[in-house]
N, CA, C and O atoms as a Maestro MAE file, in Angstrom:
{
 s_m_m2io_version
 :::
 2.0.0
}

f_m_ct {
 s_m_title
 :::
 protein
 m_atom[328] {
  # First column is atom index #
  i_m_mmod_type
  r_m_x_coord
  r_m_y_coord
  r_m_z_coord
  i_m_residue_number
  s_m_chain_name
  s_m_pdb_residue_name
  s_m_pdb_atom_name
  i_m_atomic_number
  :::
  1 25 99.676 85.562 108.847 1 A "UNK " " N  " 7
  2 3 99.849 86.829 109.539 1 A "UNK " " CA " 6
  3 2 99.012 87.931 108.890 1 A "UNK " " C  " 6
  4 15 99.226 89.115 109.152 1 A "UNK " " O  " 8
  5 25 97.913 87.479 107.913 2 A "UNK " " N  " 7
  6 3 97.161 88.443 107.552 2 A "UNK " " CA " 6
  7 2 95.825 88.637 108.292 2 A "UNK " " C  " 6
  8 15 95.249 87.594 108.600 2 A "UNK " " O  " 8
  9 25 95.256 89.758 108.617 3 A "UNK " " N  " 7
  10 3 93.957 89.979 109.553 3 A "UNK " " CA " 6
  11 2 92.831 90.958 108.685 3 A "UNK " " C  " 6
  12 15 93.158 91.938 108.016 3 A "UNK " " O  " 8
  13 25 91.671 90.538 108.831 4 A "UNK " " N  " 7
  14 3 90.450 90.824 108.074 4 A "UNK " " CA " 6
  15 2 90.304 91.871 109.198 4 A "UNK " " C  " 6
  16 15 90.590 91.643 110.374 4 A "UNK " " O  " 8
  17 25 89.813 93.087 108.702 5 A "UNK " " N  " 7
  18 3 88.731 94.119 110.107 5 A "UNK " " CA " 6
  19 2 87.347 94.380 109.454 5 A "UNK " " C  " 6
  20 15 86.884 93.985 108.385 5 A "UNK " " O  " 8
  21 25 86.983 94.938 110.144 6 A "UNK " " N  " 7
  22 3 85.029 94.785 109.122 6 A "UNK " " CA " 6
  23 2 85.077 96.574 109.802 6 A "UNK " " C  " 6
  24 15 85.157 96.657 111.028 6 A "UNK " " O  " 8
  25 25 85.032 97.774 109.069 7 A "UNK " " N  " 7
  26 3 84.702 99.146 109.460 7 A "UNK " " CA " 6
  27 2 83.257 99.300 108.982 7 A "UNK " " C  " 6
  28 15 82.779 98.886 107.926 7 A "UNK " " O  " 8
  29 25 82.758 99.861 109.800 8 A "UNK " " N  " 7
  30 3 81.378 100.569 109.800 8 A "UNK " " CA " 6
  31 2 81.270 102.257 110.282 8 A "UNK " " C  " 6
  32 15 81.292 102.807 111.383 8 A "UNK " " O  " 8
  33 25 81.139 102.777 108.822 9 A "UNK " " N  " 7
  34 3 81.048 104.070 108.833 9 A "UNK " " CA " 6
  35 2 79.561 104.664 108.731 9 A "UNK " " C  " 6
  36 15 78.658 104.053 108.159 9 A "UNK " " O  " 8
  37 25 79.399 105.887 109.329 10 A "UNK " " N  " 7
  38 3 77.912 106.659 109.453 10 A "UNK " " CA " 6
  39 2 77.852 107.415 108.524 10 A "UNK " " C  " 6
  40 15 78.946 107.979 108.506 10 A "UNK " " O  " 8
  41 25 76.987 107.946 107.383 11 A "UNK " " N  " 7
  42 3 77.095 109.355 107.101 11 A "UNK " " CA " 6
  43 2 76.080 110.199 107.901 11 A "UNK " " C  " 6
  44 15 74.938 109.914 108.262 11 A "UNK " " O  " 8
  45 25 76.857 111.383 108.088 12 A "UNK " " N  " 7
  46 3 75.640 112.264 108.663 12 A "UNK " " CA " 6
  47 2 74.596 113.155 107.784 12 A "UNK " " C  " 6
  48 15 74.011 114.182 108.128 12 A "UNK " " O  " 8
  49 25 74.563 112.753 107.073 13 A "UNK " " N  " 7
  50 3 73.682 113.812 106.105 13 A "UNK " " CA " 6
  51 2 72.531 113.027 105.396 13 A "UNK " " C  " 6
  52 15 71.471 113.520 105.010 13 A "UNK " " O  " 8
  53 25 73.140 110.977 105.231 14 A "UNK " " N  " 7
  54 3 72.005 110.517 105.171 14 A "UNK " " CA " 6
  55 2 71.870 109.658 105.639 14 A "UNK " " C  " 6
  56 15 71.183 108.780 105.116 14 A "UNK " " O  " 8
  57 25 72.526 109.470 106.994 15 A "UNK " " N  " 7
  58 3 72.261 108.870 107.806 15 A "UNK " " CA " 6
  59 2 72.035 107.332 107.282 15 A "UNK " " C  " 6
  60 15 71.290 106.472 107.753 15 A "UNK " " O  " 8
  61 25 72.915 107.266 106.160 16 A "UNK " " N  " 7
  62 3 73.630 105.976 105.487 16 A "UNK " " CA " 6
  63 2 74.560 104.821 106.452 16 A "UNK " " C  " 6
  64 15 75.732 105.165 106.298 16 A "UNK " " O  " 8
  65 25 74.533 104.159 106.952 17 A "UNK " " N  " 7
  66 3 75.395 102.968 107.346 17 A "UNK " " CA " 6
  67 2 76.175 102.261 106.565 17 A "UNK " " C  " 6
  68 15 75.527 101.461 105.891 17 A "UNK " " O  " 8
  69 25 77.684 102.227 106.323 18 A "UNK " " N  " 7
  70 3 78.462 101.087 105.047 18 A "UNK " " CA " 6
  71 2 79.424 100.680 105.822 18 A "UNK " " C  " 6
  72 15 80.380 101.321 106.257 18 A "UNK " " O  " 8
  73 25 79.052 99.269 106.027 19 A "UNK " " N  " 7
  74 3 79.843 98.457 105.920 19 A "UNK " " CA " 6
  75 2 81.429 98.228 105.442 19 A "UNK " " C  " 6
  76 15 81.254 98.064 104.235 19 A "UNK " " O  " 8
  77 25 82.581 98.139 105.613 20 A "UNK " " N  " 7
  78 3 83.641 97.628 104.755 20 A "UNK " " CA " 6
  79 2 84.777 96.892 105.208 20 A "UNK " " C  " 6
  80 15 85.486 97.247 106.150 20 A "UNK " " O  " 8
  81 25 84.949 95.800 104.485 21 A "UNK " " N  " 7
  82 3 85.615 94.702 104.590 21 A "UNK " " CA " 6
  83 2 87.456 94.809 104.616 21 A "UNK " " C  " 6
  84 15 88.118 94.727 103.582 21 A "UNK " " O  " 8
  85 25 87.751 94.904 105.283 22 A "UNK " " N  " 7
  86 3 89.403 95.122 105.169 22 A "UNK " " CA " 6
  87 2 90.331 94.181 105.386 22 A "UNK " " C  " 6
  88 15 90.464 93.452 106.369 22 A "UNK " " O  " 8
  89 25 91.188 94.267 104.056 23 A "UNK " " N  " 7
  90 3 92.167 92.804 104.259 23 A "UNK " " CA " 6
  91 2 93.888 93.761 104.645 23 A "UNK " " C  " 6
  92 15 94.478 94.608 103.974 23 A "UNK " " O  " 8
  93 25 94.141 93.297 105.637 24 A "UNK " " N  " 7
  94 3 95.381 94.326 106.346 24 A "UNK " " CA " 6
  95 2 96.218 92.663 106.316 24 A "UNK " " C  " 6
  96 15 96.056 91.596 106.908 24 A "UNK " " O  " 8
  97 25 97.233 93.240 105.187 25 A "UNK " " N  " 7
  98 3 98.270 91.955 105.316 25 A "UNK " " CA " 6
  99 2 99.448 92.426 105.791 25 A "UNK " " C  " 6
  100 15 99.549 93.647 105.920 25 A "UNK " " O  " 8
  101 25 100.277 91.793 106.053 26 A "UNK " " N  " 7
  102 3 101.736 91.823 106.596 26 A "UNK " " CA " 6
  103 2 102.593 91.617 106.002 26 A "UNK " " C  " 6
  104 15 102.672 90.441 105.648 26 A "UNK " " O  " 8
  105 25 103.456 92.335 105.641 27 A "UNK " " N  " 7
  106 3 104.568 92.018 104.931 27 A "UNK " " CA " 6
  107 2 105.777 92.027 105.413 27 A "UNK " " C  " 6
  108 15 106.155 93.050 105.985 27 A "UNK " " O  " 8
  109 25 106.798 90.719 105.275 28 A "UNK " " N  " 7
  110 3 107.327 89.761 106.455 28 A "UNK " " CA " 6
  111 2 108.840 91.077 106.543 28 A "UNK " " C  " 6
  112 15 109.514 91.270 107.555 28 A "UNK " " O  " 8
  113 25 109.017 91.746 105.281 29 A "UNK " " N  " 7
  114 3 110.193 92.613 105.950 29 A "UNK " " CA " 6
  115 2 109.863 93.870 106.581 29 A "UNK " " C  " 6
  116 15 110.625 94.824 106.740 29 A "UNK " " O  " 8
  117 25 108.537 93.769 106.956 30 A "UNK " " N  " 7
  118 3 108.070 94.882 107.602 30 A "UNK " " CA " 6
  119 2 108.977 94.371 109.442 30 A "UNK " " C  " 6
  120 15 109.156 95.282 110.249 30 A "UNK " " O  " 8
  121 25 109.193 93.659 109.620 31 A "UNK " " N  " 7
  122 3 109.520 92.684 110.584 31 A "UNK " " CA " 6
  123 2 110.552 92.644 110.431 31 A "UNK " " C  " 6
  124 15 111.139 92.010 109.554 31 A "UNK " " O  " 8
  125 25 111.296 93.752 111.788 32 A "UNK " " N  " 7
  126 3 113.069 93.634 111.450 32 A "UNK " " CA " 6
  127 2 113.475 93.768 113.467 32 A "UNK " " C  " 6
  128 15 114.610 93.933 113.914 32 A "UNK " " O  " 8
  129 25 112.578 93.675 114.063 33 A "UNK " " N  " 7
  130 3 113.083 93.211 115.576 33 A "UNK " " CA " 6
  131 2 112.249 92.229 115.939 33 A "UNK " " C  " 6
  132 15 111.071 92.100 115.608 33 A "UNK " " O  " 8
  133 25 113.123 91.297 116.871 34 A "UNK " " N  " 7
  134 3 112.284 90.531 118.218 34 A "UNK " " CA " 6
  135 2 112.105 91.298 119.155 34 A "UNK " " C  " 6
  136 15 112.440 92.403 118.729 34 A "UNK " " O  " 8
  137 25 111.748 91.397 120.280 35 A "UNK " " N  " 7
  138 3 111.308 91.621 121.667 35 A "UNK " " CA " 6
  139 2 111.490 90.010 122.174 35 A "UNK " " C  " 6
  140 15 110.936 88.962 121.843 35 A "UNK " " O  " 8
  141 25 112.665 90.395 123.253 36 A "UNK " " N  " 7
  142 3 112.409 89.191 123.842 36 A "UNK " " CA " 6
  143 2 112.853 89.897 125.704 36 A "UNK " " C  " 6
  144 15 113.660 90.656 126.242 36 A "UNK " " O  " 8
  145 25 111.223 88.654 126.190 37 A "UNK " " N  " 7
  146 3 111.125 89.050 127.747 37 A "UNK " " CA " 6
  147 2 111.832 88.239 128.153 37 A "UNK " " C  " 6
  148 15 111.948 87.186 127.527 37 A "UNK " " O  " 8
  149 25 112.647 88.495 129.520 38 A "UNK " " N  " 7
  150 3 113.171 87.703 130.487 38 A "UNK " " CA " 6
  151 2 113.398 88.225 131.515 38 A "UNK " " C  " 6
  152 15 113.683 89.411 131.674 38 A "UNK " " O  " 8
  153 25 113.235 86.899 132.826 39 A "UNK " " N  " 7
  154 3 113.531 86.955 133.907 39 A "UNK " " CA " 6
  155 2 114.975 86.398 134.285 39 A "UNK " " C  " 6
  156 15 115.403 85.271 134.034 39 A "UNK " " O  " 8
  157 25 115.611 87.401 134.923 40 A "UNK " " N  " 7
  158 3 116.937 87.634 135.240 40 A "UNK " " CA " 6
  159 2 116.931 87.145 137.113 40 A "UNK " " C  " 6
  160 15 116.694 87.869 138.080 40 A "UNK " " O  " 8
  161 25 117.267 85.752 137.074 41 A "UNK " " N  " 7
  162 3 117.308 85.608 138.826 41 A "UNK " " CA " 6
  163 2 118.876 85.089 139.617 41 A "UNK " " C  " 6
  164 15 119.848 85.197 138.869 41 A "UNK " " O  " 8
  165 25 119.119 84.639 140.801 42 A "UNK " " N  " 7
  166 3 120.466 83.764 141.220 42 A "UNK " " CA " 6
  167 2 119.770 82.470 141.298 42 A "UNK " " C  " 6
  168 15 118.704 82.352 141.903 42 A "UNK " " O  " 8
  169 25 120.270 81.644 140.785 43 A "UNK " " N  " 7
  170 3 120.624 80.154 141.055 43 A "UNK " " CA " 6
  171 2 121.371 80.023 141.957 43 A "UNK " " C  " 6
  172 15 122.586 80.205 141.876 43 A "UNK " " O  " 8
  173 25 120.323 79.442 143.682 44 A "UNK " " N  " 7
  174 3 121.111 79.075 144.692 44 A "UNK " " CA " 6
  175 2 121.805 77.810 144.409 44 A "UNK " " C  " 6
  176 15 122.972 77.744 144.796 44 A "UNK " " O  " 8
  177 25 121.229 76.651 143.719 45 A "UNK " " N  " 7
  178 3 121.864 75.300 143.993 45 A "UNK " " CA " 6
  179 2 123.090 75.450 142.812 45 A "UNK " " C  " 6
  180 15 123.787 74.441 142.922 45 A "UNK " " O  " 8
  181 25 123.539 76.195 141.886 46 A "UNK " " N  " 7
  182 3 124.228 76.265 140.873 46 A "UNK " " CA " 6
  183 2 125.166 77.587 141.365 46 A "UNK " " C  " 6
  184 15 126.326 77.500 140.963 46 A "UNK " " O  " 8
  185 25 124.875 78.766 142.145 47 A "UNK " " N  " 7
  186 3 125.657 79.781 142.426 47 A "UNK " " CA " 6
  187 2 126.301 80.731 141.882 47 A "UNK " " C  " 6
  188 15 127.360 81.283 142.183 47 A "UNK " " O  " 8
  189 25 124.940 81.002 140.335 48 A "UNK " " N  " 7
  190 3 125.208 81.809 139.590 48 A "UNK " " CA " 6
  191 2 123.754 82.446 139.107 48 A "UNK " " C  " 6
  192 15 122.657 82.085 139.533 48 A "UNK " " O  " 8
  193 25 124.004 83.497 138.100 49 A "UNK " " N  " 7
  194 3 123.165 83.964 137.369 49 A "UNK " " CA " 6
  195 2 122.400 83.546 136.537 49 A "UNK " " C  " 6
  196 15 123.124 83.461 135.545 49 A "UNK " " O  " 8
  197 25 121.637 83.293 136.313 50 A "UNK " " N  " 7
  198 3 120.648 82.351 135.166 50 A "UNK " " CA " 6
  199 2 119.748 83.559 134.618 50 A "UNK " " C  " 6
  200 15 119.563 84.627 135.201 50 A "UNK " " O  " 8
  201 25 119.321 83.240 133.602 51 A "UNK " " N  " 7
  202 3 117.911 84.225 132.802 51 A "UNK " " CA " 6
  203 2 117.005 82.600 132.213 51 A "UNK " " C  " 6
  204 15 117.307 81.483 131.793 51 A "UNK " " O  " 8
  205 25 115.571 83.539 132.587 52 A "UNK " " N  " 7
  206 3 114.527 82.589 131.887 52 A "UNK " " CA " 6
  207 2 113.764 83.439 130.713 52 A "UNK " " C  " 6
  208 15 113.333 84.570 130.938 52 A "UNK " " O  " 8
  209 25 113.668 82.961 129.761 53 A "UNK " " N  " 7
  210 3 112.851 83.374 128.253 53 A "UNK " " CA " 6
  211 2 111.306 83.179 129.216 53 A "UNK " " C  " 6
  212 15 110.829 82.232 129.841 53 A "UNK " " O  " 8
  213 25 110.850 84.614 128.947 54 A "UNK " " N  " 7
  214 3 109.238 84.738 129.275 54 A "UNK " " CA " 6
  215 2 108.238 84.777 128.206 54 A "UNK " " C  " 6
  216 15 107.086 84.427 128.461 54 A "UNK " " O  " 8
  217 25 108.562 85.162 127.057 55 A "UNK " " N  " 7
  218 3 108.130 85.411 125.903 55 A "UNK " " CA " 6
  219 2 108.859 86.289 124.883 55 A "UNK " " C  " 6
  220 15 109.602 87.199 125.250 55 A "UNK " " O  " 8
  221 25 108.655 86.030 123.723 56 A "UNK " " N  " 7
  222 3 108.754 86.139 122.285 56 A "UNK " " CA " 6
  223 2 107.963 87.455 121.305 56 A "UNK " " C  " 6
  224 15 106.768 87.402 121.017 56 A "UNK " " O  " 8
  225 25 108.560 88.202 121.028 57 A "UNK " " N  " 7
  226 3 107.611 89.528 120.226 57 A "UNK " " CA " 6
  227 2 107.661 89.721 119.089 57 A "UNK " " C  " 6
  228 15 108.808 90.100 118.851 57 A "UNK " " O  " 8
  229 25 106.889 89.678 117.898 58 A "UNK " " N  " 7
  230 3 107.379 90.380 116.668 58 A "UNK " " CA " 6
  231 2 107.086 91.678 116.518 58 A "UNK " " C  " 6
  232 15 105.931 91.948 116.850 58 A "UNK " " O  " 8
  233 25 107.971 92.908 115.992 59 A "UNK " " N  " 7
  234 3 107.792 94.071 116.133 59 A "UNK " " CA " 6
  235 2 107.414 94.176 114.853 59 A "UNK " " C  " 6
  236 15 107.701 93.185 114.181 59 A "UNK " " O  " 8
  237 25 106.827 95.106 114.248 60 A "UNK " " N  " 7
  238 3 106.497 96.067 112.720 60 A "UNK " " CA " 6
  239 2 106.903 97.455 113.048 60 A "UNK " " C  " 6
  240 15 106.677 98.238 113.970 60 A "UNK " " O  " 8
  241 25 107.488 97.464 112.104 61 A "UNK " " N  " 7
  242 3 107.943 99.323 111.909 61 A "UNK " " CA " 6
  243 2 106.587 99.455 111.735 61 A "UNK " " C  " 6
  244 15 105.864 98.476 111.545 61 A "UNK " " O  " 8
  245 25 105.955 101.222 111.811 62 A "UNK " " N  " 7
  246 3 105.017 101.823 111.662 62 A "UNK " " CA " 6
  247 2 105.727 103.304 111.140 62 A "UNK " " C  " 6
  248 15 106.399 103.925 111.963 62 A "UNK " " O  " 8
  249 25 105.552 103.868 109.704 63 A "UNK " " N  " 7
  250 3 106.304 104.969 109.270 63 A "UNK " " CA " 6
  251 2 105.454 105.866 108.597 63 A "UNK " " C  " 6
  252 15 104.500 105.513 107.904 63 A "UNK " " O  " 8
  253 25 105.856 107.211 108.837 64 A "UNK " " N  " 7
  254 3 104.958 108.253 108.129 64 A "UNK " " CA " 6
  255 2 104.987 108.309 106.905 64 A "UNK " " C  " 6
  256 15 105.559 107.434 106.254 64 A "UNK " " O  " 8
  257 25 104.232 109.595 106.202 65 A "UNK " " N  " 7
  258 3 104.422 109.460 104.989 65 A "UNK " " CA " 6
  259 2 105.412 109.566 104.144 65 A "UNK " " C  " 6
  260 15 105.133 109.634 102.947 65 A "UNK " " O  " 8
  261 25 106.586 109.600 104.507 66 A "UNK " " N  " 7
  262 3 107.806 110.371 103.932 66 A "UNK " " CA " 6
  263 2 108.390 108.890 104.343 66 A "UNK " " C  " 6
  264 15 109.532 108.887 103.883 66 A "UNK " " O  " 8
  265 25 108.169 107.735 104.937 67 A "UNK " " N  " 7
  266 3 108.885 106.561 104.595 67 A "UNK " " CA " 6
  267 2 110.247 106.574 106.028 67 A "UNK " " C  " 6
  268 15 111.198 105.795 106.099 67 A "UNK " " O  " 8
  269 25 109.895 107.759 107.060 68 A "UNK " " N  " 7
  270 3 110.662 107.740 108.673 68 A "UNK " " CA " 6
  271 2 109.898 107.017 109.366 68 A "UNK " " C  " 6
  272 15 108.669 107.031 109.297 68 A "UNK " " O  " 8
  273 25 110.671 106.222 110.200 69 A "UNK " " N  " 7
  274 3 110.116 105.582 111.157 69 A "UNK " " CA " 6
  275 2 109.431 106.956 112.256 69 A "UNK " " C  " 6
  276 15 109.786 108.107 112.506 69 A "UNK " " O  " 8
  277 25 108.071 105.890 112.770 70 A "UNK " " N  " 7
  278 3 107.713 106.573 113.954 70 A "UNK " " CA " 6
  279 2 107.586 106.013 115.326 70 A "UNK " " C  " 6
  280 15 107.412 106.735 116.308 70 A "UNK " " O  " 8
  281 25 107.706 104.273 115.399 71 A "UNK " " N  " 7
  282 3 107.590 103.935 116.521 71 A "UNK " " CA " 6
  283 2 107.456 102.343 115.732 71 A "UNK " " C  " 6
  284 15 107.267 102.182 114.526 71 A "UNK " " O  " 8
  285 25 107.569 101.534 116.499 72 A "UNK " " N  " 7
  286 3 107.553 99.841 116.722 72 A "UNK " " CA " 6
  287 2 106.054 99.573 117.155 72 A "UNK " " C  " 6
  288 15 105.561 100.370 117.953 72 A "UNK " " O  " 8
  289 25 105.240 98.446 116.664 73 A "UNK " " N  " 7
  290 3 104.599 98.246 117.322 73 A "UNK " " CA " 6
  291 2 104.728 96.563 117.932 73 A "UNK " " C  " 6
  292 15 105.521 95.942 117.224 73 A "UNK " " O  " 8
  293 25 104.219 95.816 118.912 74 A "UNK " " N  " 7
  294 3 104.020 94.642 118.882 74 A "UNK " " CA " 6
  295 2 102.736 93.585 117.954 74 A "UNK " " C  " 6
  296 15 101.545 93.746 118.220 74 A "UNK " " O  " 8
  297 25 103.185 92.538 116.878 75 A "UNK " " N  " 7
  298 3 102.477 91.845 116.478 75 A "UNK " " CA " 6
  299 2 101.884 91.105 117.235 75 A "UNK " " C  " 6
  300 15 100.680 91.073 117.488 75 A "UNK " " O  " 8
  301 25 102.677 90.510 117.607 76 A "UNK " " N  " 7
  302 3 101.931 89.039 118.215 76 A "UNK " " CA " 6
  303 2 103.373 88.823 119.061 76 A "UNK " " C  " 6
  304 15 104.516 89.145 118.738 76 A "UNK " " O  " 8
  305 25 102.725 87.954 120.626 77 A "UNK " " N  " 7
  306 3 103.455 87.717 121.554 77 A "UNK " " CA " 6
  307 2 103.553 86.060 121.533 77 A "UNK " " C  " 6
  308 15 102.556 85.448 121.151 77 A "UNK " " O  " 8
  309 25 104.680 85.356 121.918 78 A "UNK " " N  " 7
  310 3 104.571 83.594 122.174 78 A "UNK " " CA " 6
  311 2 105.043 83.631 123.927 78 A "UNK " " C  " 6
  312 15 106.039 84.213 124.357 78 A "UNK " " O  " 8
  313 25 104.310 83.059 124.534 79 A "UNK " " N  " 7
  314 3 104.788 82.946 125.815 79 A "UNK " " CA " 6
  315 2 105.414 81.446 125.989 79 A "UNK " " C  " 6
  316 15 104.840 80.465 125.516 79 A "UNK " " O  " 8
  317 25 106.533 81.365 126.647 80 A "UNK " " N  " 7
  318 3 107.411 80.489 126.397 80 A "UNK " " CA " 6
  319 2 106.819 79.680 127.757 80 A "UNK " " C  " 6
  320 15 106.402 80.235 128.773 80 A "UNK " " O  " 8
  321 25 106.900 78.008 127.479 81 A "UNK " " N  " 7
  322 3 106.440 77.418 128.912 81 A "UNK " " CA " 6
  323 2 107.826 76.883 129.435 81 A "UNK " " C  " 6
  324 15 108.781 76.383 128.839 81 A "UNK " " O  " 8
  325 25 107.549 77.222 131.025 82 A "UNK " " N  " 7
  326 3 108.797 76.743 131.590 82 A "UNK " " CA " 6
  327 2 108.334 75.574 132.599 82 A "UNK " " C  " 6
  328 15 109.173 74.952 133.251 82 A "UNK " " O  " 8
  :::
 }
 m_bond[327] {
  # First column is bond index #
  i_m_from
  i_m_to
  i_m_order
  :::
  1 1 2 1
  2 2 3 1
  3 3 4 2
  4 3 5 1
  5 5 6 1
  6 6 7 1
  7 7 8 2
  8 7 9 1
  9 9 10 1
  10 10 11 1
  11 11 12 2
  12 11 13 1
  13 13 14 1
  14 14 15 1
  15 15 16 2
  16 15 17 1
  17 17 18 1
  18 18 19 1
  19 19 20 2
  20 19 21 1
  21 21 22 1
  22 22 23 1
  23 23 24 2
  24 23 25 1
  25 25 26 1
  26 26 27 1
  27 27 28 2
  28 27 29 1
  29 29 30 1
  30 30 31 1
  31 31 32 2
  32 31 33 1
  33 33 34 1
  34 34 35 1
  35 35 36 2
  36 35 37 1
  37 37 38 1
  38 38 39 1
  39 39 40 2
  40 39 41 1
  41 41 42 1
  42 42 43 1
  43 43 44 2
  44 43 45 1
  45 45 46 1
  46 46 47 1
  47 47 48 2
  48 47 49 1
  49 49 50 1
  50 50 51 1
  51 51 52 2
  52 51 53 1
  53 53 54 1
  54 54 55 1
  55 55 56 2
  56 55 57 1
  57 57 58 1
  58 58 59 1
  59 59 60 2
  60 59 61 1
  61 61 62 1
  62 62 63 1
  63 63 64 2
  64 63 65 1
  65 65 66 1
  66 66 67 1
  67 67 68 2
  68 67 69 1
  69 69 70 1
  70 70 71 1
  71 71 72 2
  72 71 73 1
  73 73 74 1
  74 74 75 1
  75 75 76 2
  76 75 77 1
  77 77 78 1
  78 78 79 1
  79 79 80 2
  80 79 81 1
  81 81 82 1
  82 82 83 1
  83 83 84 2
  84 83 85 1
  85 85 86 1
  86 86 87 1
  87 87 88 2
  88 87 89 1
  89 89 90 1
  90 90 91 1
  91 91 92 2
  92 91 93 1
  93 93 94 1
  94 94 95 1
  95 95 96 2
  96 95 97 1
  97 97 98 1
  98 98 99 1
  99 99 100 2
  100 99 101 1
  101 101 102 1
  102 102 103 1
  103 103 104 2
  104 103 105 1
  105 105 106 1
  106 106 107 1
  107 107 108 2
  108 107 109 1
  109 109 110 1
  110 110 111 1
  111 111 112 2
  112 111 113 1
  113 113 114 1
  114 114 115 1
  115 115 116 2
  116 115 117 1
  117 117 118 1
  118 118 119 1
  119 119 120 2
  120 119 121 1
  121 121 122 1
  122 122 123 1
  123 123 124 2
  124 123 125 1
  125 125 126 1
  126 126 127 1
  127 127 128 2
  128 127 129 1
  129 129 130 1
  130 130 131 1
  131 131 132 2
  132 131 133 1
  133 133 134 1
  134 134 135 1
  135 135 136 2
  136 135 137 1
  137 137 138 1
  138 138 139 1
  139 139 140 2
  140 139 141 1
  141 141 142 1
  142 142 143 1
  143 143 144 2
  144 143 145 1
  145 145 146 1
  146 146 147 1
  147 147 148 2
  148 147 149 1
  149 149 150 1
  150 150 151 1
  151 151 152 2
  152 151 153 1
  153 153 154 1
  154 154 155 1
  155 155 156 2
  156 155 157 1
  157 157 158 1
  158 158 159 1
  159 159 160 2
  160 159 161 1
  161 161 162 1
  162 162 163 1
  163 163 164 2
  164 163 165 1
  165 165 166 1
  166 166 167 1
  167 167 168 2
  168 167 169 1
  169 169 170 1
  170 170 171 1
  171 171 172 2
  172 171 173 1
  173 173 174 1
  174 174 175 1
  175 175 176 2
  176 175 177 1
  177 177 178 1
  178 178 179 1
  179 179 180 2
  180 179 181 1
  181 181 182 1
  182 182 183 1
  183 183 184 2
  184 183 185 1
  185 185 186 1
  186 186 187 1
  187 187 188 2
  188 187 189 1
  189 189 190 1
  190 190 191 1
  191 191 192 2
  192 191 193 1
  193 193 194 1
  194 194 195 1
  195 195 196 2
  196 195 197 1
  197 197 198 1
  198 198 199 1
  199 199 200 2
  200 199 201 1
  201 201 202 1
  202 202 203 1
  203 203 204 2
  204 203 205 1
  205 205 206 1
  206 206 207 1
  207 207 208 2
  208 207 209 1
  209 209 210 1
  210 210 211 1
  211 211 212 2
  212 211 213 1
  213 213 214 1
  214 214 215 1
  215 215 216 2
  216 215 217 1
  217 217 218 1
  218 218 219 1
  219 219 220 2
  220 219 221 1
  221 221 222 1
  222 222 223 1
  223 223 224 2
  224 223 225 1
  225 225 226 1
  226 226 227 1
  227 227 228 2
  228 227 229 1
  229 229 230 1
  230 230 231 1
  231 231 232 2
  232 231 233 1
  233 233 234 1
  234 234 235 1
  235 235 236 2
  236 235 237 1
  237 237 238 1
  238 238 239 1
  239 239 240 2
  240 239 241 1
  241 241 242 1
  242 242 243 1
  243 243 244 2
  244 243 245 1
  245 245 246 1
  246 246 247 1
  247 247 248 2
  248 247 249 1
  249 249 250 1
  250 250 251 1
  251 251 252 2
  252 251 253 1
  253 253 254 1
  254 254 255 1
  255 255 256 2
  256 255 257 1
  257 257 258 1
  258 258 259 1
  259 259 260 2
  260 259 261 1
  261 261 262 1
  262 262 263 1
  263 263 264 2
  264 263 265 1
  265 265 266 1
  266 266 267 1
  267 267 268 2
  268 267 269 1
  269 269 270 1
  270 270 271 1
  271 271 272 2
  272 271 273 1
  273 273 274 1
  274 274 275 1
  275 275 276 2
  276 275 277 1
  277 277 278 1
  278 278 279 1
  279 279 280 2
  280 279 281 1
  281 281 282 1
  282 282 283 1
  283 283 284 2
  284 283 285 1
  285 285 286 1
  286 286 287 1
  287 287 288 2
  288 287 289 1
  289 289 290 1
  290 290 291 1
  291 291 292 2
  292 291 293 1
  293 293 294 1
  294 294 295 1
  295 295 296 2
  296 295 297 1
  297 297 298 1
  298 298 299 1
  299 299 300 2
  300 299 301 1
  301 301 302 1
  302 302 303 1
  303 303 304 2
  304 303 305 1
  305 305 306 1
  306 306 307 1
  307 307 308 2
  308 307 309 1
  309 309 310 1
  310 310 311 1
  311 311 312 2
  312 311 313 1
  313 313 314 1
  314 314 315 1
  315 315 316 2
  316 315 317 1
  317 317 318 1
  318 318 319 1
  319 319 320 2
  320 319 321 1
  321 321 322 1
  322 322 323 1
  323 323 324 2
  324 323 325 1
  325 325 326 1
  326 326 327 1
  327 327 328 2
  :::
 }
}
C-alpha cells in the first residue's frame, strides 16, 4: 500500500528543472473505515428484500495541522463479482 510519485518543479529565476522522487507510504491505522457499496433490490422468486455487495473501500483520515480530522478520503476500491 505504499506509492512512489516523481514531482517536477520549475524555478523561475533559473529556469532550473528538479526532479523528485517521493515515497508516500501508508500507515495501516491511518485506516479506520470501510465504505461498503450496495445494491438494495426485491427478490420476486424468494419475496423478500435482498442487498448485493458492489464493492469494497478503504478510507484514510486526512487531518490538519493540529491533528483534527478534515475529511476521508478513498484508497483503493475492490469490486465484488456477482
Amino acid at each position: 500500500m505504499a506509492r512512489t510519485d516523481t514531482v517536477i518543479t520549475f524555478d523561475p529565476d533559473t529556469y532550473e528543472e528538479k526532479v523528485q522522487i517521493i515515497q508516500n507510504d501508508i500507515n495501516p491505522s491511518d485506516i479506520r473505515l470501510l465504505r461498503l457499496e450496495q445494491t438494495w433490490y426485491w427478490d420476486e422468486r424468494r419475496a423478500r428484500l435482498a442487498i448485493g455487495l458492489d464493492s469494497v473501500g478503504l478510507l484514510k483520515d486526512v487531518l490538519d495541522e493540529d491533528g483534527n480530522l478534515k475529511f476521508s478520503i478513498p484508497l483503493v476500491y475492490w469490486r465484488v463479482k456477482r
